[in-house]
C-alpha positions as CSV (number, residue, x, y, z in Angstrom):
1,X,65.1,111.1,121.4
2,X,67.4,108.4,121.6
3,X,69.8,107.8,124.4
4,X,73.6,106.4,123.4
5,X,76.7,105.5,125.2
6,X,79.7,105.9,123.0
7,X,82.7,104.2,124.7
8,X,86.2,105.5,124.2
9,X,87.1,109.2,123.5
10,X,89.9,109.1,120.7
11,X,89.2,110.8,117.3
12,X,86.3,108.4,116.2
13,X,84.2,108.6,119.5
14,X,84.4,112.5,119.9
15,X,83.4,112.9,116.4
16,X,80.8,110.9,116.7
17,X,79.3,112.0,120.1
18,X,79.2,115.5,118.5
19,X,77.5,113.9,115.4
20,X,74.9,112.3,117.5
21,X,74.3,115.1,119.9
22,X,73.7,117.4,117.2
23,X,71.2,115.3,116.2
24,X,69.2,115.8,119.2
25,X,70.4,112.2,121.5
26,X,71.3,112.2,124.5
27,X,74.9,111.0,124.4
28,X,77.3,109.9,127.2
29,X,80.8,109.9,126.1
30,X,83.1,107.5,128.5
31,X,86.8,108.4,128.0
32,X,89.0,106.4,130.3
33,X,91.7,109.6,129.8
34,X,94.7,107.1,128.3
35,X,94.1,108.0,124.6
36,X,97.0,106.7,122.5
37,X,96.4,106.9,119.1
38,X,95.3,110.5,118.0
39,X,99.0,111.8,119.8
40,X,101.1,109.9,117.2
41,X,98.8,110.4,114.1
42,X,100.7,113.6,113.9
43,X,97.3,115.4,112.6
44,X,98.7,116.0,108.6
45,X,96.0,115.1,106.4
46,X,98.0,114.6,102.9
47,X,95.4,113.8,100.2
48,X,98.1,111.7,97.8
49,X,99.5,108.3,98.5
50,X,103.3,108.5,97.4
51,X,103.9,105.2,96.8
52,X,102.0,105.0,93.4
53,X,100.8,109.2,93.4
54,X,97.3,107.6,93.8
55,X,94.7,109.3,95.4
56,X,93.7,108.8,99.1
57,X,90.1,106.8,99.5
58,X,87.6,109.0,99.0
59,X,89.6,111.8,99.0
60,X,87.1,113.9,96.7
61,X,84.3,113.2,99.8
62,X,86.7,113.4,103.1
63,X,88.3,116.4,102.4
64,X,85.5,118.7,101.4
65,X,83.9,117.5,104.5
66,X,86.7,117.8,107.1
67,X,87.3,121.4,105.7
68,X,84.0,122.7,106.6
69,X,83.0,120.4,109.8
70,X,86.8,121.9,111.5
71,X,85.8,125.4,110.4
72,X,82.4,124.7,111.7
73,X,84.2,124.1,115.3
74,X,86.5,127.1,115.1
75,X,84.1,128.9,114.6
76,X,81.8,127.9,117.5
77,X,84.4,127.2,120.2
78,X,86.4,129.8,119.0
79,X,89.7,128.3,118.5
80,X,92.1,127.4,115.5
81,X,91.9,123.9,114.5
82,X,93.2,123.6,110.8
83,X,96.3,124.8,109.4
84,X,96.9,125.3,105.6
85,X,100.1,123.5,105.3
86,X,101.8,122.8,101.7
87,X,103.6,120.1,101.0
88,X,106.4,119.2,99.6
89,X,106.6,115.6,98.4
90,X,110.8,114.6,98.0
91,X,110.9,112.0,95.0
92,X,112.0,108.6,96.3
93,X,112.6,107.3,92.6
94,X,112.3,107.9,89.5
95,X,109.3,106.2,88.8
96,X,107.3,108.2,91.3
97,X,109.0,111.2,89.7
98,X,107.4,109.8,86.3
99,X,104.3,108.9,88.2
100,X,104.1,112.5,89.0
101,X,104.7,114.0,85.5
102,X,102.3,111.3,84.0
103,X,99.2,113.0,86.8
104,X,99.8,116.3,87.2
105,X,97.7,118.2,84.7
106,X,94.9,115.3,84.3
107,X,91.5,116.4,85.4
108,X,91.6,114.0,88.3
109,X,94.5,115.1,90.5
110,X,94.6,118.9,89.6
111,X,93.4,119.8,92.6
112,X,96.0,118.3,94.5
113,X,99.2,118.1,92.2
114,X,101.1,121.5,91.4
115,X,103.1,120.9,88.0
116,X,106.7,120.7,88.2
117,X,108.5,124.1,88.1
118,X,112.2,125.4,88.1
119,X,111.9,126.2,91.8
120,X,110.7,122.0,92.4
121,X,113.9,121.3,90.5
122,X,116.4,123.0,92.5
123,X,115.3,123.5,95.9
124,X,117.0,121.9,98.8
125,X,119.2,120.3,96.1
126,X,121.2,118.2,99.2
127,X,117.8,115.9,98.9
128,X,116.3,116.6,95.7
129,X,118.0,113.7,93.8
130,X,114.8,113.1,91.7
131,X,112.9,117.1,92.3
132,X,110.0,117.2,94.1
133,X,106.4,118.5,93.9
134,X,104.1,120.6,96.0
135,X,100.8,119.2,97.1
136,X,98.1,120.7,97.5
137,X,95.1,120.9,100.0
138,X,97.3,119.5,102.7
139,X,96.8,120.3,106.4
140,X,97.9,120.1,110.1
141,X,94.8,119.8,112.6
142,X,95.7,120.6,116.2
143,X,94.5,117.4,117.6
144,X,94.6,118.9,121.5
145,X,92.2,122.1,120.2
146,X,90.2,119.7,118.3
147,X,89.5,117.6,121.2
148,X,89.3,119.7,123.6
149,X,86.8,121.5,121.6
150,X,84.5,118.0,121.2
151,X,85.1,117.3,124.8
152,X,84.8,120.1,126.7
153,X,82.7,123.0,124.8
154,X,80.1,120.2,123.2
155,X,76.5,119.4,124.7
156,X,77.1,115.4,125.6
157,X,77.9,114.2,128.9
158,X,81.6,113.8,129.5
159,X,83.0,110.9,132.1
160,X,85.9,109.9,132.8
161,X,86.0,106.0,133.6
162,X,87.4,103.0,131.5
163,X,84.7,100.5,130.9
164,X,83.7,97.4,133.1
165,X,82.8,95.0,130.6
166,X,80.9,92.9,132.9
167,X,78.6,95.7,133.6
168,X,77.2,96.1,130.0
169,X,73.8,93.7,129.9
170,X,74.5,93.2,125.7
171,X,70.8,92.5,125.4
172,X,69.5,95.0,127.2
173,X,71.8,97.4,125.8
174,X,72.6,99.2,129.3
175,X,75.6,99.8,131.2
176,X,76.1,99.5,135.3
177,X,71.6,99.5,134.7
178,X,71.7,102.4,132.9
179,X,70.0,101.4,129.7
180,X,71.2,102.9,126.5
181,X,69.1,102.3,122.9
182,X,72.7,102.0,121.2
183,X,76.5,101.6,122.9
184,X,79.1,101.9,120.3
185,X,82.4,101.3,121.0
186,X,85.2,103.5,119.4
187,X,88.1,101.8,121.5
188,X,90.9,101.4,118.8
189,X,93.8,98.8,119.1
190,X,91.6,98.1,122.8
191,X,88.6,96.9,121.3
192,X,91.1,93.1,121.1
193,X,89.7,93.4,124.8
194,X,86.1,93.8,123.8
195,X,84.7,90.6,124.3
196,X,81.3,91.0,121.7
197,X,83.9,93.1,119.0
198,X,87.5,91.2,119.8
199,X,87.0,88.8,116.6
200,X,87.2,91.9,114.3
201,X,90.8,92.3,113.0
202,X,92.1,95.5,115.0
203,X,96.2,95.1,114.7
204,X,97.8,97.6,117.1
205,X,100.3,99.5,115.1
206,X,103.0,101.6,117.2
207,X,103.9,104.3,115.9
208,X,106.4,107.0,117.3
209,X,107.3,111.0,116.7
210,X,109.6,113.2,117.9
211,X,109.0,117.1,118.3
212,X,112.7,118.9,117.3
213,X,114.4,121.6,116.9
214,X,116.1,122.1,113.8
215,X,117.7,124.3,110.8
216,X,117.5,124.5,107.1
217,X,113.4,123.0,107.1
218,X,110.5,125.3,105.9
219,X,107.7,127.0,107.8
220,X,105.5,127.4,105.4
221,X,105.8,123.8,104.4
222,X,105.4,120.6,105.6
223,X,108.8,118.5,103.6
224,X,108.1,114.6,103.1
225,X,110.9,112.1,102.5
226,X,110.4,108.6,104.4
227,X,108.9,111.3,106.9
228,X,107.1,114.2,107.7
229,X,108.5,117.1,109.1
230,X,105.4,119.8,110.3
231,X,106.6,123.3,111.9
232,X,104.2,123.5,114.6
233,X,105.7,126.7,116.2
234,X,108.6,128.3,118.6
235,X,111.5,127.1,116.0
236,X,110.1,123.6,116.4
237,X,109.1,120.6,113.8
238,X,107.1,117.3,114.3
239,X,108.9,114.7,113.0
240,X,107.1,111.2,111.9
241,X,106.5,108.5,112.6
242,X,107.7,105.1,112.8
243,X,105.4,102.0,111.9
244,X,105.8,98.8,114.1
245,X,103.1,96.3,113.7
246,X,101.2,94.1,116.2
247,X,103.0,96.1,118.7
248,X,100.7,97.5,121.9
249,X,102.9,99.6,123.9
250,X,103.6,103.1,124.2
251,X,107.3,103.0,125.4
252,X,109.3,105.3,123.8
253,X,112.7,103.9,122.4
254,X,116.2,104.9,121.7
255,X,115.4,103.1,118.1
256,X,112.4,104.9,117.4
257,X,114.2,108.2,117.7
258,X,117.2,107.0,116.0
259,X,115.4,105.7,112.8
260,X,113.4,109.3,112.5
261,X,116.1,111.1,112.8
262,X,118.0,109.0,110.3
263,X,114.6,109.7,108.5
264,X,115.0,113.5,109.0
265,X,118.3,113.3,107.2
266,X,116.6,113.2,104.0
267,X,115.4,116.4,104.6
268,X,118.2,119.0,106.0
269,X,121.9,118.4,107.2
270,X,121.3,120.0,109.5
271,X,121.6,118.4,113.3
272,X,118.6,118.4,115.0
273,X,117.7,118.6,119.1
274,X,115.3,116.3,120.3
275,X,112.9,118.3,122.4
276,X,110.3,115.7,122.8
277,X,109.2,112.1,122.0
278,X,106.0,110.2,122.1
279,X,104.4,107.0,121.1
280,X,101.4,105.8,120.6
281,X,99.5,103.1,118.8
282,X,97.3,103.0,115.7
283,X,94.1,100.9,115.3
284,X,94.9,99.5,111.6
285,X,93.1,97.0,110.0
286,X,94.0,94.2,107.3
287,X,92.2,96.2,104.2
288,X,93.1,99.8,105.7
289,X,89.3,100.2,106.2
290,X,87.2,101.5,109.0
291,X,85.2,99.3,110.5
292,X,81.5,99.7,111.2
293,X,78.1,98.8,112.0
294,X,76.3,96.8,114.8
295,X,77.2,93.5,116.4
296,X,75.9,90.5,114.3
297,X,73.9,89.0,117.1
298,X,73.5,92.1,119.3
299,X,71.3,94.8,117.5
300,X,72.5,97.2,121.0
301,X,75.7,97.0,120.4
302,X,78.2,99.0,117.6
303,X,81.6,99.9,116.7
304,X,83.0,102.6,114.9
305,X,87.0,101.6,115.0
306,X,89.5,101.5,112.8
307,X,90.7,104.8,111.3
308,X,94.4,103.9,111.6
309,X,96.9,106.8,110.5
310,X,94.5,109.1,108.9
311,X,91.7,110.0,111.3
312,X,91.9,113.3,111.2
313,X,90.9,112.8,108.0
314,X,88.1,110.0,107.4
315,X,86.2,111.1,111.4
316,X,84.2,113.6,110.2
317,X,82.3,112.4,107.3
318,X,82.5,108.9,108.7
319,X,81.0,109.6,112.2
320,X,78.0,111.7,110.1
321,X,77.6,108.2,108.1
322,X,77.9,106.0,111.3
323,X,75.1,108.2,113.0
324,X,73.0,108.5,110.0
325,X,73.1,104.6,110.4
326,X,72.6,104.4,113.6
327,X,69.5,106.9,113.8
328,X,67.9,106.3,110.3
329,X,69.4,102.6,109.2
330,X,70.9,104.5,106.2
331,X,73.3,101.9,104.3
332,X,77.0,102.1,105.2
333,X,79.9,102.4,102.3
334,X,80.5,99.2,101.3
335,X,83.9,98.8,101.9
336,X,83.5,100.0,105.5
337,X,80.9,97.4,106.7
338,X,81.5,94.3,109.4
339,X,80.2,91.9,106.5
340,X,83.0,92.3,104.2
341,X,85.8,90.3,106.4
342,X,86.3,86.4,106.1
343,X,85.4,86.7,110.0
344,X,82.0,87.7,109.8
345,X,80.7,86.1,113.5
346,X,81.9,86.4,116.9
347,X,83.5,84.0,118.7
């Protein structure tokens, strides 16, 4: 029975914990109770990207997954995780109107793509310049429910402290003298801090989204033009969010609110009320990849980092793969692995 300490209690280290613990270790979870990225991810998993109507990485393997691992939770913590949520995708151009019409009955992105109809023509004409397109298999997780659920109702040990770095003994593998076989550090943008994972290329990306009140937007929906807008109850939408790179703040700003509700413009005429606004800040990396595995030169120490805007997403599977390395030195995906940057050493 191995004994981990998974540091930092966003998405990636919950996921994991629960992965682990499952699996029979004895798993300390240390949460310093400032997370900052899962707020602003907004919790819409969208299996398309619009720019070129490609399919998201690995889309056929994440979804599946993250279907059946949230149900798994609702059903024993007994709470409501994911929402079926359509979408409907505003055409920015007409290229990705053609890019659309060129997919939608191929074998590949049925699944996902609804063909054009009358309806996608002429609804919400006031932004429909080029139509629009419902996606399919598209989702809002309740990221609170979710982690509160990992957190709370799970069987690893829960503690609230932010790490001492000096106290970790990398060749021993213990922390304070507690000795751990594995500590694996989920810390997002703060892993820059981390002095054995800090040459790895973890950009903190701010991002910011507003919660509104508005007219004219769907419920049953969620509308995307340049940004989301998600009903998440009580007459109210979440609206976002913004991208500012190699930014590691969470202040909100009168700029931030100004550009989504620009944004929101695209989507109803209607003038919206602003009844709440957060930021936080996104672990993104160069490629868009996770990043995995242990520590070049210390065999106790890991990181599972990474995720950027679509955690919700890639966490489950991922955090099954990263304990199935972890416990049974199964081989990561390729494109996930510590050996594929130019920076392949620490400092």
């Amino acid at each position: 029975m191995k004994k981990i300490l998974v540091v930092g209690g966003g998405i990636a280290g919950s996921c994991l914990s629960y992965q682990l613990a499952k699996r029979n270790c004895v798993v300390t979870l240390m949460d310093s109770g400032t997370n900052v990225s899962t707020k602003v991810a907004g919790g819409v998993i969208i299996p398309l990207v619009f720019r070129r109507m490609t399919k998201s990485w690995r889309i056929d393997d994440f979804l599946p997954y993250a279907k059946s691992f949230y149900q798994q939770l609702e059903d024993g913590f007994d709470t409501t995780i994911l929402y079926p949520m359509p979408l409907r995708r505003f055409f920015s151009s007409l290229q990705e109107r053609n890019y659309w019409l060129t997919r939608q009955h191929s074998d590949e992105f049925s699944n996902y793509m609804s063909p054009i109809s009358e309806e996608d023509e002429s609804v919400f004409p006031y932004a429909n310049k080029f139509g629009s397109g419902r996606v399919k298999e598209c989702y809002r997780v309740d990221a609170e429910s979710l982690l509160n659920a990992l957190k709370i109702k799970s069987s690893f040990q829960l503690i609230q402290e932010t790490v001492d770095y000096s106290q970790i003994n990398a060749e021993k593998g213990s922390y304070k003298n507690e000795v751990y076989d594995c500590i694996v550090f989920c810390e997002g943008y703060q892993a820059n801090d981390n002095p054995w994972f800090n040459y790895l290329p973890v950009d903190p990306t701010k991002g910011e989204v507003l919660t509104v009140k508005v007219d004219g937007l769907s419920e049953t929906e969620v509308l995307n033009r340049k940004c989301s807008a998600a009903f998440v109850g009580n007459g109210a939408y979440k609206v976002g969010a913004t991208y500012v790179w190699h930014t590691a703040n969470t202040i909100i700003t009168e700029e931030g609110k100004q550009e989504l509700l620009d944004h929101l413009n695209c989507l109803t005429e209607h003038p919206a009320t602003v009844v709440d606004q957060v930021a936080g800040i996104r672990p993104t990396t160069i490629d868009r990849r996770p990043l995995m595995g242990f520590h070049p030169e210390h065999n106790k120490l890991a990181v599972f980092n990474g995720l950027g805007a679509k955690g919700f997403l890639l966490a489950p599977l991922l955090s099954e793969e990263m304990s199935a390395y972890l416990l049974d030195n199964k081989v990561l995906d390729k494109e996930c692995v510590l050996t594929r940057l130019k920076t392949t050493s620490a400092n």
